[in-house]
PQR file of N, CA, C, O and H, with PARSE charges and radii, in Angstrom:
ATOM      1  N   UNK A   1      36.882  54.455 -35.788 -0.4000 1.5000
ATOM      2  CA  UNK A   1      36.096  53.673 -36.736 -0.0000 2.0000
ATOM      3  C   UNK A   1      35.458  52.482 -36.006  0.5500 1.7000
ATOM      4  O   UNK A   1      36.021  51.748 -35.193 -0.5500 1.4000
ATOM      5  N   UNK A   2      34.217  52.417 -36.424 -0.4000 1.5000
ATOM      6  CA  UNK A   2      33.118  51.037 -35.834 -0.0000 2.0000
ATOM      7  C   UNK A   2      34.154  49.884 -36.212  0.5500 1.7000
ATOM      8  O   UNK A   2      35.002  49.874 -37.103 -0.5500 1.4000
ATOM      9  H   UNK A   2      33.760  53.014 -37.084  0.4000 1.0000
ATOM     10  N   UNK A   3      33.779  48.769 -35.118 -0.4000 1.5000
ATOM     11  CA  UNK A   3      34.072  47.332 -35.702 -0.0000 2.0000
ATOM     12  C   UNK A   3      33.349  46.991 -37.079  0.5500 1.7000
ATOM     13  O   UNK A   3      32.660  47.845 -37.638 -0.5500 1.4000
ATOM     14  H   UNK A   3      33.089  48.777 -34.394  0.4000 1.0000
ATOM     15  N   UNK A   4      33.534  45.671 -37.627 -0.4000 1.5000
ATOM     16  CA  UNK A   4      32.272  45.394 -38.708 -0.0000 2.0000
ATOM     17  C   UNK A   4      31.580  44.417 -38.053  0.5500 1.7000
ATOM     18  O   UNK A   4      30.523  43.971 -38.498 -0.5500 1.4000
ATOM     19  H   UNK A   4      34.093  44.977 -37.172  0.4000 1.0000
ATOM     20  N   UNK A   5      32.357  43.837 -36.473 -0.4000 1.5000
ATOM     21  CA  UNK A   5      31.420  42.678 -36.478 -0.0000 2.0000
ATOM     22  C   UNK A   5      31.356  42.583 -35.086  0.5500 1.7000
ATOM     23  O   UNK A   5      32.426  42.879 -34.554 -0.5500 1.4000
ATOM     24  H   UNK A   5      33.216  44.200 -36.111  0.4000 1.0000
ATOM     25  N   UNK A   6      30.237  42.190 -34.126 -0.4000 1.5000
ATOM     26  CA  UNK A   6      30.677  42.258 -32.709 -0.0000 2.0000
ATOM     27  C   UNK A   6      30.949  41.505 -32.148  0.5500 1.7000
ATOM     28  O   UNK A   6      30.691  40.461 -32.747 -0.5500 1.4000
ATOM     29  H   UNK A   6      29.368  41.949 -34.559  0.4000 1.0000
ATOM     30  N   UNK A   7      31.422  41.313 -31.128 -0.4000 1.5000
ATOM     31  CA  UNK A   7      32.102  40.916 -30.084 -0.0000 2.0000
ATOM     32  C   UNK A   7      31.722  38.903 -30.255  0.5500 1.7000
ATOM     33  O   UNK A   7      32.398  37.910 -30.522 -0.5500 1.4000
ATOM     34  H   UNK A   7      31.632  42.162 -30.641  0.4000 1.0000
ATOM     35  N   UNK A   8      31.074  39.028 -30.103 -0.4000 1.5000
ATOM     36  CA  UNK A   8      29.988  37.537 -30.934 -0.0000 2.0000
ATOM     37  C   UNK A   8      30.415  37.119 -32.072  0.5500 1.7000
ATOM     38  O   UNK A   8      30.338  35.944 -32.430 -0.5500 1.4000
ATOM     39  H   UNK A   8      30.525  39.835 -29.886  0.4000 1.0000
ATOM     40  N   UNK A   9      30.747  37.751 -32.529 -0.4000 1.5000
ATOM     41  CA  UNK A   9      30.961  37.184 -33.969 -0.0000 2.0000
ATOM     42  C   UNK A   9      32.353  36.661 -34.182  0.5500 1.7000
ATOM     43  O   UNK A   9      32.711  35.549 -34.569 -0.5500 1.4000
ATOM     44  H   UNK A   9      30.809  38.706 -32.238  0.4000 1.0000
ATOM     45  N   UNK A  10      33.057  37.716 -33.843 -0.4000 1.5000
ATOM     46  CA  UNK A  10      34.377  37.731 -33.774 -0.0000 2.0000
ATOM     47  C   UNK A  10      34.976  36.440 -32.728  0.5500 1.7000
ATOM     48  O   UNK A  10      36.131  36.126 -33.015 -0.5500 1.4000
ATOM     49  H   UNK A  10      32.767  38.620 -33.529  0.4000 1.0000
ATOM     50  N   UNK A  11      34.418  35.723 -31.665 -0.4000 1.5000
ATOM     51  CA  UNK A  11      34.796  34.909 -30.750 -0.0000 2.0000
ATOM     52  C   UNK A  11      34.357  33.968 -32.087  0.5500 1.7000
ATOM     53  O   UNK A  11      35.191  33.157 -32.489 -0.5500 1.4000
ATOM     54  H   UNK A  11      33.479  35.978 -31.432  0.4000 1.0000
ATOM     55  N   UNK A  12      33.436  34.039 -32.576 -0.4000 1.5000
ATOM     56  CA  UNK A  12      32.642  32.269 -33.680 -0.0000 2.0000
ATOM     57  C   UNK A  12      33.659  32.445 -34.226  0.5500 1.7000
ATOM     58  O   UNK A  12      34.474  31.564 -33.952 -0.5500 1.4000
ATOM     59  H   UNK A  12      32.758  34.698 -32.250  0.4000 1.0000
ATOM     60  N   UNK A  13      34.147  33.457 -35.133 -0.4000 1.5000
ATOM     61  CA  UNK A  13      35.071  33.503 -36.612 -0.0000 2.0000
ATOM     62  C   UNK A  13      36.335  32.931 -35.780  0.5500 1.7000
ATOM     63  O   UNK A  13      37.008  32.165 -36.470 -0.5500 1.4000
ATOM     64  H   UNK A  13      33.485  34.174 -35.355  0.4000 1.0000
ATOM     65  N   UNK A  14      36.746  33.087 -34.671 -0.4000 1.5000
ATOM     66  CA  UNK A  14      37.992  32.822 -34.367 -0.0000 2.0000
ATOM     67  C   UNK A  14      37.857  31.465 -33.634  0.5500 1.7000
ATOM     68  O   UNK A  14      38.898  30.876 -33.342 -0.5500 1.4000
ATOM     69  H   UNK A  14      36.200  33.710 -34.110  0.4000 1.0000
ATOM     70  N   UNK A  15      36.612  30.898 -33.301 -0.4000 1.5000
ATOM     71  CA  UNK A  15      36.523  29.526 -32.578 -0.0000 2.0000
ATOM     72  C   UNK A  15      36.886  28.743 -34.520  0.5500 1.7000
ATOM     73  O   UNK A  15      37.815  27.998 -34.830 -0.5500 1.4000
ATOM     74  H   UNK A  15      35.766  31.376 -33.539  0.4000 1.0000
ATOM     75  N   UNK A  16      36.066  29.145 -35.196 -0.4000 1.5000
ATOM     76  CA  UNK A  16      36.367  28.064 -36.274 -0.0000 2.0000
ATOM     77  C   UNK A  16      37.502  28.313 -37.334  0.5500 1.7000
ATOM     78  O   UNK A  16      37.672  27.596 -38.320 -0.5500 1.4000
ATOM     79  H   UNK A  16      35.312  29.751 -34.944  0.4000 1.0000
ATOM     80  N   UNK A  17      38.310  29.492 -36.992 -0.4000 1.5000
ATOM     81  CA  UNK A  17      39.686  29.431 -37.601 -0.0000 2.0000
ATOM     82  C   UNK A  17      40.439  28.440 -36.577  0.5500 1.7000
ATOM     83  O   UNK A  17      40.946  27.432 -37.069 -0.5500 1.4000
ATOM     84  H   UNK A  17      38.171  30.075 -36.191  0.4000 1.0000
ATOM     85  N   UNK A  18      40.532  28.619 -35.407 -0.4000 1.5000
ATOM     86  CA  UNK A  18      40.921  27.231 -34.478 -0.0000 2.0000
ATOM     87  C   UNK A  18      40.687  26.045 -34.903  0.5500 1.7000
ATOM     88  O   UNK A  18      41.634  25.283 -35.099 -0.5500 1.4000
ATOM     89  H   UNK A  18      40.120  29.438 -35.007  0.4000 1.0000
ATOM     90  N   UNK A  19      39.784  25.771 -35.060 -0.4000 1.5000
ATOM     91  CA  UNK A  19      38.888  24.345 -35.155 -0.0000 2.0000
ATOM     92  C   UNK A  19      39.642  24.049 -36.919  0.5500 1.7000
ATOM     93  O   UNK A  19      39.879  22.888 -37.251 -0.5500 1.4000
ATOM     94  H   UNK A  19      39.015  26.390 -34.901  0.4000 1.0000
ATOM     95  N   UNK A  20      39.919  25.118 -37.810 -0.4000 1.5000
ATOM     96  CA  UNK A  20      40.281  24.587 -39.195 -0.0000 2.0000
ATOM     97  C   UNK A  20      41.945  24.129 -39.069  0.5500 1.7000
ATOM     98  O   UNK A  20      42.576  23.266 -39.679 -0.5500 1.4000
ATOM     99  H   UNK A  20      39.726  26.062 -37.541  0.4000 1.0000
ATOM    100  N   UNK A  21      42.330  25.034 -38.074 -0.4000 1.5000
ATOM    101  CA  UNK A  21      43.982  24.537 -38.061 -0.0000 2.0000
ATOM    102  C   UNK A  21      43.871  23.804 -37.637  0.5500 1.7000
ATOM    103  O   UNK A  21      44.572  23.045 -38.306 -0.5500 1.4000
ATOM    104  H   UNK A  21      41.817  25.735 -37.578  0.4000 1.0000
ATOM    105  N   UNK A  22      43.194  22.863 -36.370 -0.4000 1.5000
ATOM    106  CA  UNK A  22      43.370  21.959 -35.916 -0.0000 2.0000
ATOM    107  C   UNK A  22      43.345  20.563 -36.926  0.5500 1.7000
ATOM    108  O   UNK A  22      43.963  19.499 -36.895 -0.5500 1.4000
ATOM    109  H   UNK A  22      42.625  23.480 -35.827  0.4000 1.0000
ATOM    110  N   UNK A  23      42.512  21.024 -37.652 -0.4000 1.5000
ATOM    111  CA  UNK A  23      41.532  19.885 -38.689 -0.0000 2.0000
ATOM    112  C   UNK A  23      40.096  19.446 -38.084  0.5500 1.7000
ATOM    113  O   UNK A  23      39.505  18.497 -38.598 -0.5500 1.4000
ATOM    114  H   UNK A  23      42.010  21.889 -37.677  0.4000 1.0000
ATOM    115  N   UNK A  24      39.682  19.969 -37.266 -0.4000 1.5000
ATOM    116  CA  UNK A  24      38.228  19.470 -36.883 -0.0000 2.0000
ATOM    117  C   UNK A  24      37.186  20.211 -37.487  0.5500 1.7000
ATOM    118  O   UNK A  24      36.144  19.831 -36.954 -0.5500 1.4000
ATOM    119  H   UNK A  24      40.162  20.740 -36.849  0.4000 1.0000
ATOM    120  N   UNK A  25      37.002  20.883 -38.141 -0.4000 1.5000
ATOM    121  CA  UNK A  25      35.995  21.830 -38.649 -0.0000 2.0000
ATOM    122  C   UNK A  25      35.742  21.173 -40.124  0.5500 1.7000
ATOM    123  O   UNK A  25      36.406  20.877 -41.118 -0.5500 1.4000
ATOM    124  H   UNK A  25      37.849  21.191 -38.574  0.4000 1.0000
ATOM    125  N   UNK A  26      34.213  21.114 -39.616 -0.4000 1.5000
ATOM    126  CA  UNK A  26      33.559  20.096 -40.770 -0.0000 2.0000
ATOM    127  C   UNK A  26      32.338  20.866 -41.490  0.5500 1.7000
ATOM    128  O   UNK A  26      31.269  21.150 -40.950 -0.5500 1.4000
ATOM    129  H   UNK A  26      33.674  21.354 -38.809  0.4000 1.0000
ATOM    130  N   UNK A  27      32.758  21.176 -42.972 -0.4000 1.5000
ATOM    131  CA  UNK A  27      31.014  21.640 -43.292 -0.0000 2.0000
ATOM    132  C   UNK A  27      30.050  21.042 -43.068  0.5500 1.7000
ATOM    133  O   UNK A  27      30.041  19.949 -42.503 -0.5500 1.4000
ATOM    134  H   UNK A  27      33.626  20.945 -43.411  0.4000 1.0000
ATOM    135  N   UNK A  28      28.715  21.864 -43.609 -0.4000 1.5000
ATOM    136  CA  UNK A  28      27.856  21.334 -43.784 -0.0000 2.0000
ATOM    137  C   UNK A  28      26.782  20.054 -43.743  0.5500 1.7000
ATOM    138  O   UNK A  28      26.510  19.400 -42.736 -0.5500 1.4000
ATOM    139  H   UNK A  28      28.723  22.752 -44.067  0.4000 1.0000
ATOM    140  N   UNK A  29      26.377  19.909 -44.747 -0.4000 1.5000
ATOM    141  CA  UNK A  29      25.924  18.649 -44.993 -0.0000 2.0000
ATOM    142  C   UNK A  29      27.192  17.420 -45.697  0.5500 1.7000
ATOM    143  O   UNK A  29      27.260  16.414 -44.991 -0.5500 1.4000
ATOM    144  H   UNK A  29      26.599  20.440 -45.564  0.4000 1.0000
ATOM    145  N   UNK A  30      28.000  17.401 -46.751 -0.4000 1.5000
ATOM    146  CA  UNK A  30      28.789  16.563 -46.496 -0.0000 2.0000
ATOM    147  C   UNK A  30      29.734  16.145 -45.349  0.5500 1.7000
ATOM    148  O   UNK A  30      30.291  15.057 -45.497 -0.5500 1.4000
ATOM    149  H   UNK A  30      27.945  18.218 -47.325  0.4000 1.0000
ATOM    150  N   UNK A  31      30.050  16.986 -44.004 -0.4000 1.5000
ATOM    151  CA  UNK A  31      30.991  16.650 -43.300 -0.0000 2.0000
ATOM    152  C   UNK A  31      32.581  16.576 -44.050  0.5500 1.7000
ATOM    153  O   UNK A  31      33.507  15.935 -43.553 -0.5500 1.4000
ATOM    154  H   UNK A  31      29.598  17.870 -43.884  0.4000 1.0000
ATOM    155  N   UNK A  32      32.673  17.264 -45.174 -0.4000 1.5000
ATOM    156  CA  UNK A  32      34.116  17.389 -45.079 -0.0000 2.0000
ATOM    157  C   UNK A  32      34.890  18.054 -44.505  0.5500 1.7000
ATOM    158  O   UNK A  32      34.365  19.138 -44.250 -0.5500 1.4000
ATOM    159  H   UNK A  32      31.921  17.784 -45.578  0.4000 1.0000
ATOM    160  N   UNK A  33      35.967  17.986 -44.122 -0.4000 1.5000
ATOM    161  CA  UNK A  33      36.970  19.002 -43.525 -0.0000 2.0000
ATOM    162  C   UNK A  33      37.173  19.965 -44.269  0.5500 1.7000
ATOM    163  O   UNK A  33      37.288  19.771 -45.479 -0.5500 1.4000
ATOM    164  H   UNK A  33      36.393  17.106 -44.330  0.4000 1.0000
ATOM    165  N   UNK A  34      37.286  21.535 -43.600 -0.4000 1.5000
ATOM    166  CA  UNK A  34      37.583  22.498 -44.066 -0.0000 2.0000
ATOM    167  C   UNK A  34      38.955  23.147 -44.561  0.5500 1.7000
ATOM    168  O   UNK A  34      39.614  23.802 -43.753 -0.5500 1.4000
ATOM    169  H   UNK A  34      37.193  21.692 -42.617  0.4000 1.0000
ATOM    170  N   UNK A  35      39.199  23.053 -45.286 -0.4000 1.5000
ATOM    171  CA  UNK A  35      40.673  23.544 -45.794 -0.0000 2.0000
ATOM    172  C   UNK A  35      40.775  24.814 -46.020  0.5500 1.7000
ATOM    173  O   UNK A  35      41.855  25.267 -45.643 -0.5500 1.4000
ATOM    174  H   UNK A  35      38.663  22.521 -45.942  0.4000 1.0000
ATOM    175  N   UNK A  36      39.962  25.682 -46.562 -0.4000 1.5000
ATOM    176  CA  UNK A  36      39.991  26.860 -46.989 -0.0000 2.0000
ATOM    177  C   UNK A  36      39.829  27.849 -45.885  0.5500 1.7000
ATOM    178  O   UNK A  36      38.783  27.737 -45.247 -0.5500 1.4000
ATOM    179  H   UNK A  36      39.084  25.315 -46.868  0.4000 1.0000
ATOM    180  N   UNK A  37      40.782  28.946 -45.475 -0.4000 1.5000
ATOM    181  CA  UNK A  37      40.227  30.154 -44.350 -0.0000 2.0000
ATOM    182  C   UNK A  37      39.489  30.869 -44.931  0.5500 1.7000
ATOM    183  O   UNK A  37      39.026  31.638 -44.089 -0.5500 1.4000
ATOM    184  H   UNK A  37      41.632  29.037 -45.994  0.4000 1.0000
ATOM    185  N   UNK A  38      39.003  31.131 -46.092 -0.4000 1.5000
ATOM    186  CA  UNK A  38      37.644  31.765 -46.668 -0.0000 2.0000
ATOM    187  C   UNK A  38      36.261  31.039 -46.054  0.5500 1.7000
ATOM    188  O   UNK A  38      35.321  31.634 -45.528 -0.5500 1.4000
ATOM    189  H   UNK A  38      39.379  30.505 -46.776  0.4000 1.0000
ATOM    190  N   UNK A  39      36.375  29.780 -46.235 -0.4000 1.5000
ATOM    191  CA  UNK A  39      35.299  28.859 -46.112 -0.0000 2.0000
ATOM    192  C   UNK A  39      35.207  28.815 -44.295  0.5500 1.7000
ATOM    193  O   UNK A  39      34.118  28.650 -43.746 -0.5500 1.4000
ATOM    194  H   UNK A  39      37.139  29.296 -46.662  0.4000 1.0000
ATOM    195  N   UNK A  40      36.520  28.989 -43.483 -0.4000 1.5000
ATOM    196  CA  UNK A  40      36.118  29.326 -41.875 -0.0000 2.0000
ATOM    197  C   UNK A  40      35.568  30.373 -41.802  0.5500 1.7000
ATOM    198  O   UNK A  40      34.472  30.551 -41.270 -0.5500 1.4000
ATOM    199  H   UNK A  40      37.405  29.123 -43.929  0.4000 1.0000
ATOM    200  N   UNK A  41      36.365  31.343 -42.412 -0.4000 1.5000
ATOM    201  CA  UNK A  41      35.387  32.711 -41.759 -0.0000 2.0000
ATOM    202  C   UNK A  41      33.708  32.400 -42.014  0.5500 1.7000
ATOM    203  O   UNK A  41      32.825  32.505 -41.163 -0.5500 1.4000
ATOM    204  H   UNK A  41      37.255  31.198 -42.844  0.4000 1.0000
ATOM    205  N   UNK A  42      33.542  31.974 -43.495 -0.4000 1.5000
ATOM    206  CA  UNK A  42      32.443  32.289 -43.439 -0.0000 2.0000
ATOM    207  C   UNK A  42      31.123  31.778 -42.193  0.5500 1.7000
ATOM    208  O   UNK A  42      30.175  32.269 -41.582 -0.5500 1.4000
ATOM    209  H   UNK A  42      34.260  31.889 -44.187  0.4000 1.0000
ATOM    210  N   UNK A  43      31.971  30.254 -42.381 -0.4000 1.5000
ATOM    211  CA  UNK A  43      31.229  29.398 -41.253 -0.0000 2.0000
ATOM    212  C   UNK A  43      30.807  29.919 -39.985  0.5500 1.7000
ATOM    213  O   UNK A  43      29.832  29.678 -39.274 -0.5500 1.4000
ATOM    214  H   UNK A  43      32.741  29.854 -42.878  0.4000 1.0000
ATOM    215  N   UNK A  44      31.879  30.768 -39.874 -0.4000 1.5000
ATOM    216  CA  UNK A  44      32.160  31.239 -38.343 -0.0000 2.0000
ATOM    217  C   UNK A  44      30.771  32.583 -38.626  0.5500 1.7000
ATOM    218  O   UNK A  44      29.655  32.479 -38.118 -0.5500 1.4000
ATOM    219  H   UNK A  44      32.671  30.964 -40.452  0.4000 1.0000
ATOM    220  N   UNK A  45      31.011  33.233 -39.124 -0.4000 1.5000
ATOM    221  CA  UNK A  45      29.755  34.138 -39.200 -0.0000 2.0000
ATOM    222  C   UNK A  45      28.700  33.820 -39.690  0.5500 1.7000
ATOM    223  O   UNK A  45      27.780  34.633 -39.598 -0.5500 1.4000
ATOM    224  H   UNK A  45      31.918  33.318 -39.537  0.4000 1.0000
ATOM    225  N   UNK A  46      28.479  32.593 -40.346 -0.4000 1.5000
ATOM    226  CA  UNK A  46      27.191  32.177 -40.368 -0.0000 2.0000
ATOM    227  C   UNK A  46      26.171  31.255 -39.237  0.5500 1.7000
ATOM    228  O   UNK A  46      24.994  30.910 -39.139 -0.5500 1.4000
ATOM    229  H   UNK A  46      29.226  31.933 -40.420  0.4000 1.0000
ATOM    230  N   UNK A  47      27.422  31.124 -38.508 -0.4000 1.5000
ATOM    231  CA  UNK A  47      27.099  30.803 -36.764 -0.0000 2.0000
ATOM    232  C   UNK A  47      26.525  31.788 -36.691  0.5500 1.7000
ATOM    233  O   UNK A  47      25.297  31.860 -36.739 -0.5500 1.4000
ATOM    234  H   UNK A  47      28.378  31.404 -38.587  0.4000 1.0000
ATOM    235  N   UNK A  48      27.484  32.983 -36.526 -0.4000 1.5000
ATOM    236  CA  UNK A  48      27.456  33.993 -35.433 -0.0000 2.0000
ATOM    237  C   UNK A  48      26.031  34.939 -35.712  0.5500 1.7000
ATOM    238  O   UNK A  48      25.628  35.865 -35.007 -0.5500 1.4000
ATOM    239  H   UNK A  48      28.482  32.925 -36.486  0.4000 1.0000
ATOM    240  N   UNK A  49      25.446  34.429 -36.897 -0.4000 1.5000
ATOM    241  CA  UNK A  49      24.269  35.209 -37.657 -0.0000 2.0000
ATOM    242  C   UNK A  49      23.374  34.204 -36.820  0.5500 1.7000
ATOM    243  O   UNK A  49      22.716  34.717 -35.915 -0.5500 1.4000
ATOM    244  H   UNK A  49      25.773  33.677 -37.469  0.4000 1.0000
ATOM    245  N   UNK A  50      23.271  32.875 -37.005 -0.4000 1.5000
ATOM    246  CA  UNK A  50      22.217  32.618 -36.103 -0.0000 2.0000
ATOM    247  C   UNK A  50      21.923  32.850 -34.715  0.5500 1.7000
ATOM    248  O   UNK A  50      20.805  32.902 -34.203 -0.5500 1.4000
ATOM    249  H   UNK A  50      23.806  32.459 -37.741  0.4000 1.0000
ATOM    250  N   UNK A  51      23.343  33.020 -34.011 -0.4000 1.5000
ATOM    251  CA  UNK A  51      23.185  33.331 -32.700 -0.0000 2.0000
ATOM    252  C   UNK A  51      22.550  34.198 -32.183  0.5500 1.7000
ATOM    253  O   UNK A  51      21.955  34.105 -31.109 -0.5500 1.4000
ATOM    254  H   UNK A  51      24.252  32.977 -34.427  0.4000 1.0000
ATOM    255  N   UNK A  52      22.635  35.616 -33.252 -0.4000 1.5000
ATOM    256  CA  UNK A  52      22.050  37.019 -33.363 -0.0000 2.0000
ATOM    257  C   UNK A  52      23.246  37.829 -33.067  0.5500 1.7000
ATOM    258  O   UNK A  52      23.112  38.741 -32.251 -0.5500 1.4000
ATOM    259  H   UNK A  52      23.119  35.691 -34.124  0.4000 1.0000
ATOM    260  N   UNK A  53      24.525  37.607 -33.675 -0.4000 1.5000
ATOM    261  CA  UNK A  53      25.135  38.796 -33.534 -0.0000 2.0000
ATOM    262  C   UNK A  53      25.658  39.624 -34.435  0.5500 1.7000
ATOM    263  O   UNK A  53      25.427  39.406 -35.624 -0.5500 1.4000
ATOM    264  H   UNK A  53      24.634  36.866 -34.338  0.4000 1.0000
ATOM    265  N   UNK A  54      26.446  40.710 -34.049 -0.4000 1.5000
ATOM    266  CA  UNK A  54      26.366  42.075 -35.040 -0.0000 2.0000
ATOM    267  C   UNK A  54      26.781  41.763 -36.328  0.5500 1.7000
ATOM    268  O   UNK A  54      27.991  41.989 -36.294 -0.5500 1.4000
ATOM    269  H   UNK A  54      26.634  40.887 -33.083  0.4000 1.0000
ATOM    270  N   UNK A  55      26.500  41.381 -37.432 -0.4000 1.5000
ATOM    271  CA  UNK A  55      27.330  40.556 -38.567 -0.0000 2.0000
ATOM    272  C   UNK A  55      26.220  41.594 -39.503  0.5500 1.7000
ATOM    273  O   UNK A  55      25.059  41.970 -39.346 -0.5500 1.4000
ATOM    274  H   UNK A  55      25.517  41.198 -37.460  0.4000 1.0000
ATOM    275  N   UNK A  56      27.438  41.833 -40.684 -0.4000 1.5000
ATOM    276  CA  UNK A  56      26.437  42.367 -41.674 -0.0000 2.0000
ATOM    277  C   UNK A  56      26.074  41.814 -42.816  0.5500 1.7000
ATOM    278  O   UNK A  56      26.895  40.916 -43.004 -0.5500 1.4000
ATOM    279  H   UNK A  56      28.381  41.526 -40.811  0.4000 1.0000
ATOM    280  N   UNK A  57      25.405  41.830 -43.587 -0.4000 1.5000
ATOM    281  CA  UNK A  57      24.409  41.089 -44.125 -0.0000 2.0000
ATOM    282  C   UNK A  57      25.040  40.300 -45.263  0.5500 1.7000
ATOM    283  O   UNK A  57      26.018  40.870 -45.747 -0.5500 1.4000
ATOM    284  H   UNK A  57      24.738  42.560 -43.435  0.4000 1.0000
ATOM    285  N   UNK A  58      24.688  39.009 -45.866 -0.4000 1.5000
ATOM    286  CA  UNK A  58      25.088  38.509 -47.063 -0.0000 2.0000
ATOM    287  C   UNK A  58      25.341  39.312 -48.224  0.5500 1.7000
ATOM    288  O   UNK A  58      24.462  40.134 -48.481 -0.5500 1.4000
ATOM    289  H   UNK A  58      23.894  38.547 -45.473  0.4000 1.0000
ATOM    290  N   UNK A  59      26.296  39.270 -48.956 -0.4000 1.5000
ATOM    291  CA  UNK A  59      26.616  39.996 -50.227 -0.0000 2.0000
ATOM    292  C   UNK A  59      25.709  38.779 -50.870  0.5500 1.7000
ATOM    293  O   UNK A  59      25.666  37.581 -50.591 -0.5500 1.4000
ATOM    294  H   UNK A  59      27.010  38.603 -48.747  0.4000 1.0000
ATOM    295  N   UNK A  60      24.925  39.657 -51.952 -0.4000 1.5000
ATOM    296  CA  UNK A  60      24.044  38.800 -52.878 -0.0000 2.0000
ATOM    297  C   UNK A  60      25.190  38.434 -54.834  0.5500 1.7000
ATOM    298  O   UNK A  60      25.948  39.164 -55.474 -0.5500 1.4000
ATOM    299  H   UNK A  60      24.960  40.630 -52.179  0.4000 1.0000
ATOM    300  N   UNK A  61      24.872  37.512 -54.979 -0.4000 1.5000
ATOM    301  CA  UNK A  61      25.570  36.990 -56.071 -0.0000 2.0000
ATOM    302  C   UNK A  61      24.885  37.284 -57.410  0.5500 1.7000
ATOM    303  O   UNK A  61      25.404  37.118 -58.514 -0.5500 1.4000
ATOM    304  H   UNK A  61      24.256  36.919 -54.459  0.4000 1.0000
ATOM    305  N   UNK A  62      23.458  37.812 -57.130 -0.4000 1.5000
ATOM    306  CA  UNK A  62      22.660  38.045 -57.810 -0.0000 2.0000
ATOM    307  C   UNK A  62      22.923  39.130 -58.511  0.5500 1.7000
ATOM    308  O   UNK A  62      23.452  40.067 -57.912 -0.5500 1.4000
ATOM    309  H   UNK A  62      23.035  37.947 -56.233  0.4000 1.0000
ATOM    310  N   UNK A  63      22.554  39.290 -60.249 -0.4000 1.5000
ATOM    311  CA  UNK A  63      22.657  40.540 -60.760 -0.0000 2.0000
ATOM    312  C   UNK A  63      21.197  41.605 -60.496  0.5500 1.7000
ATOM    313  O   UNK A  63      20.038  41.381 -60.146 -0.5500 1.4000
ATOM    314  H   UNK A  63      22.125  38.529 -60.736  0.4000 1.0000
ATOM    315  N   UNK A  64      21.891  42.702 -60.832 -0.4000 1.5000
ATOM    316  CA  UNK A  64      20.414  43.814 -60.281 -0.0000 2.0000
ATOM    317  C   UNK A  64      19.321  43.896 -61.415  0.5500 1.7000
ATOM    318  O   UNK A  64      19.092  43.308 -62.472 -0.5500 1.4000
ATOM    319  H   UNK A  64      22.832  42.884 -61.117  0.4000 1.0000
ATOM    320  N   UNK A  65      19.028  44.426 -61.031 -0.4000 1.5000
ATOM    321  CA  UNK A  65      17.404  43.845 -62.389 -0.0000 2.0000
ATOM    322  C   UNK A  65      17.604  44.963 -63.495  0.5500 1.7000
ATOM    323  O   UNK A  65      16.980  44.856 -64.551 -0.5500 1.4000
ATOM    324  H   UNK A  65      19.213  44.904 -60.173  0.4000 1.0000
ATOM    325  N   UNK A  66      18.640  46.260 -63.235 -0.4000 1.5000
ATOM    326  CA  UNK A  66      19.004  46.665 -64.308 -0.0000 2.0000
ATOM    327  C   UNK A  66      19.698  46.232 -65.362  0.5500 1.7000
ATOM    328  O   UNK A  66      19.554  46.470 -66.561 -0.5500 1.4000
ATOM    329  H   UNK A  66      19.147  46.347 -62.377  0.4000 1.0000
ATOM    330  N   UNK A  67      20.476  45.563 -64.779 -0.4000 1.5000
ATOM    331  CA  UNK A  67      21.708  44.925 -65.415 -0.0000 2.0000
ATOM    332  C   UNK A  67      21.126  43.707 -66.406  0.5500 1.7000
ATOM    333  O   UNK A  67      21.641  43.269 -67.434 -0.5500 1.4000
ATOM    334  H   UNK A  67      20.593  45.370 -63.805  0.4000 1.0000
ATOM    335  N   UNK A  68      19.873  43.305 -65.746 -0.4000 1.5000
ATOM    336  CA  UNK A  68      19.274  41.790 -66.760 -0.0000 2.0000
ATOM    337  C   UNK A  68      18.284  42.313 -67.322  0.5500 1.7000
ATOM    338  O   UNK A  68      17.917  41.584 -68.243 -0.5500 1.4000
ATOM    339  H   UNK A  68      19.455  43.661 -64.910  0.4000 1.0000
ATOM    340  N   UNK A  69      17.460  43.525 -67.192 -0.4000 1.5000
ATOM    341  CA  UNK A  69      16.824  43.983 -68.366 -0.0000 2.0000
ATOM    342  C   UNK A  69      17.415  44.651 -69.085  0.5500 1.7000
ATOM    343  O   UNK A  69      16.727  45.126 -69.989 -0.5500 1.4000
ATOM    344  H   UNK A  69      17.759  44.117 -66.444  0.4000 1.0000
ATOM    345  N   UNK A  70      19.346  45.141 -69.083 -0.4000 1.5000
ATOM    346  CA  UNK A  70      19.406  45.484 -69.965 -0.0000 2.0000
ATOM    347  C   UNK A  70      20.371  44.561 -71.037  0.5500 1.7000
ATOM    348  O   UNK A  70      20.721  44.986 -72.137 -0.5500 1.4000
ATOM    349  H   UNK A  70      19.905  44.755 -68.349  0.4000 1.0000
ATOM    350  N   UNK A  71      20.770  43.063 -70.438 -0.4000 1.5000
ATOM    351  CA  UNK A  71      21.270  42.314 -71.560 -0.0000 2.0000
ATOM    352  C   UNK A  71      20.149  41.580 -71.953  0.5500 1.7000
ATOM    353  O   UNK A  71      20.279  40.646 -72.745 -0.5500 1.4000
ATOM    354  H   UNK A  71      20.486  42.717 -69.544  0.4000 1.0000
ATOM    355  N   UNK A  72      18.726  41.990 -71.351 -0.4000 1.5000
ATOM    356  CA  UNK A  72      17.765  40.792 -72.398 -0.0000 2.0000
ATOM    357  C   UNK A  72      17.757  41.526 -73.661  0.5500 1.7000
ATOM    358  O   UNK A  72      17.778  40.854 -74.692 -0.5500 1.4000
ATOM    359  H   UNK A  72      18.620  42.748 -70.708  0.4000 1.0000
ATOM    360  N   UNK A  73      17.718  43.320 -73.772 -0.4000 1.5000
ATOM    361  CA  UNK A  73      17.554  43.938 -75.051 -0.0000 2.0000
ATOM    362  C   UNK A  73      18.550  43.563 -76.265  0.5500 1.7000
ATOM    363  O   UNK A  73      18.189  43.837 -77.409 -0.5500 1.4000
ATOM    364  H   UNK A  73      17.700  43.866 -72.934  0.4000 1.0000
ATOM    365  N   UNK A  74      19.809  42.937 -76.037 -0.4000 1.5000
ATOM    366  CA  UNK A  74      20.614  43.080 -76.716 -0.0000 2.0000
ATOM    367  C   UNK A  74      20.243  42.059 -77.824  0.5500 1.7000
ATOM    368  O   UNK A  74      20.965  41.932 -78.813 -0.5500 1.4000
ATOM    369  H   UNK A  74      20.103  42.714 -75.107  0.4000 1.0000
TER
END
């Protein structure tokens, strides 16, 4: 079975699970510290997406356009 993520990615995701145990890993624009290992991984592959490596694509939060034309009928 394929990896899901390459070699790149996997070094970011694991530099900023480091960086969260330590306590140095800071989001965003507020600069808070990261507490959550949901919130490292993601960080870490949203590095690893700019860098250009093998990472697969954002899950969208968005509903599908079936789904909202069919609760506008209701």
């Amino acid at each position: 079975m394929a990896s899901k993520y390459g070699e790149k990615s996997q070094e970011k995701v694991e530099k900023a699970m480091h960086e969260r145990k330590h306590g140095t890993l800071k989001s965003g624009k507020s600069g808070k510290k990261v507490k959550s290992r949901k919130q490292a991984i993601a960080i870490g592959l949203s590095e690893a997406r700019r860098a250009g490596g093998k990472v697969p694509a954002k899950k969208s939060s968005k509903k599908s356009s079936k789904s909202r034309k069919s609760s506008k009928k209701k």
